[in-house]
Structures are given as structure tokens and as C-alpha cells.
N, C-alpha and C positions, 0 to 999 in steps of 0.2 A: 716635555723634557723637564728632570727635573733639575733643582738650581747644581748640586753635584755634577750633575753631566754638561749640564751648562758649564760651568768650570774649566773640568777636564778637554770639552771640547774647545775653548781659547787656548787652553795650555799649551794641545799637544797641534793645535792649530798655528804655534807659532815656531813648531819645528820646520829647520831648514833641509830641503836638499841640497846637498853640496857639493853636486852633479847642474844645478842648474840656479842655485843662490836664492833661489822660491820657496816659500812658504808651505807647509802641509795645508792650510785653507787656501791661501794662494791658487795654487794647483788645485784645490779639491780635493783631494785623494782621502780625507777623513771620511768613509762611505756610514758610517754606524759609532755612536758610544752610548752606552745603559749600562746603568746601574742596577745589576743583578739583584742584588738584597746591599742593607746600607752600609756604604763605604767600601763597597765591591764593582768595579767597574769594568767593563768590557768595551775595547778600543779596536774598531775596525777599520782596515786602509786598505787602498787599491794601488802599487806602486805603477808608476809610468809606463811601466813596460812589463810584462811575462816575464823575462831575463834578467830585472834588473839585476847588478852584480852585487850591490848594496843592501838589500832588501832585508837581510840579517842586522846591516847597523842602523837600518831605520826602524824597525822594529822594536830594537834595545832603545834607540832612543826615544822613540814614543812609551815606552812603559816606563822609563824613566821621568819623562814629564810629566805623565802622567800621575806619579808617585808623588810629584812633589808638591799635587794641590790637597791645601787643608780637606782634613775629611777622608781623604782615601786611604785605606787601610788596606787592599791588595787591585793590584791591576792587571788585567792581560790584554794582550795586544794579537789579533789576529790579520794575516795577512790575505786577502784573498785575490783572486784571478795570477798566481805566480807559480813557474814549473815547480818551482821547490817549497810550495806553499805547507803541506804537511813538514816538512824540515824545520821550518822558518818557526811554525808555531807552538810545533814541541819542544825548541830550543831555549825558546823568547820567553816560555809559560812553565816549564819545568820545576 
């Protein structure tokens, strides 16, 4: 890992769900983060549930956390195992 991803992943590992007041490490849900090429980052999660109803605002808000450690210069955030998963990531990364 390198220290970038390192980073990133405290970052956006200290997002809350606000469905259950937990942590994104907390819960686990951060399945993947790498850094593509430098200060380009790809952020992967698995939300609670296939359903969740959320999964759009947790989405923005890990790429938002993500944004805000030194160094990163663009971030996407992919959603995976969710009905709306293709929705979620064309939204989030557009």
C-alpha cells in the first residue's frame, strides 16, 4: 500500500453512516483503495445492504473525503454489491 492510499484509507475510513452512527472502518465496508497513477485514487465500498437507500450520499461522501487528503488530485468512488450500483457510480464519478 502506498502511503497515499494509506491516507485516503484513514480518511474516508472515518466516514459515518448515519443510519447506524458507525464508522466506514468500523463496519468494514472500505473493500479496496489504489492509487491508479500519482494523486489519482480509486475508492471502493460495499454498503450494508443491496438496498441501501443511502448509497448515493455515502458515495459523494467518501469522494469527498477522500478529496480532502494532501496529495490527491482526483478521486472516484465505486460502489459494489448494490441494485443500483451502475447508477451509484456513474453519478458519483461523472
Amino acid at each position: 500500500m502506498t502511503e497515499l492510499e494509506d491516507k485516503v484509507r484513514q480518511e474516508v475510513g472515518k466516514v459515518e453512516d448515519p443510519e447506524t452512527g458507525q464508522t466506514f472502518e468500523e463496519m468494514q465496508m472500505i473493500s479496496s483503495v489504489k492509487e491508479t497513477e500519482p494523486g489519482v485514487v480509486n475508492v471502493e465500498f460495499i454498503p450494508t445492504s443491496p438496498f441501501c437507500p443511502i448509497a448515493f450520499k455515502l458515495a459523494a461522501d467518501l469522494k469527498a473525503a477522500a478529496k480532502t487528503v494532501p496529495g490527491v488530485k482526483k478521486a472516484f468512488v465505486y460502489c459494489r454489491g448494490h441494485a443500483m450500483e451502475q447508477q451509484i457510480n456513474e453519478m458519483t464519478n461523472k
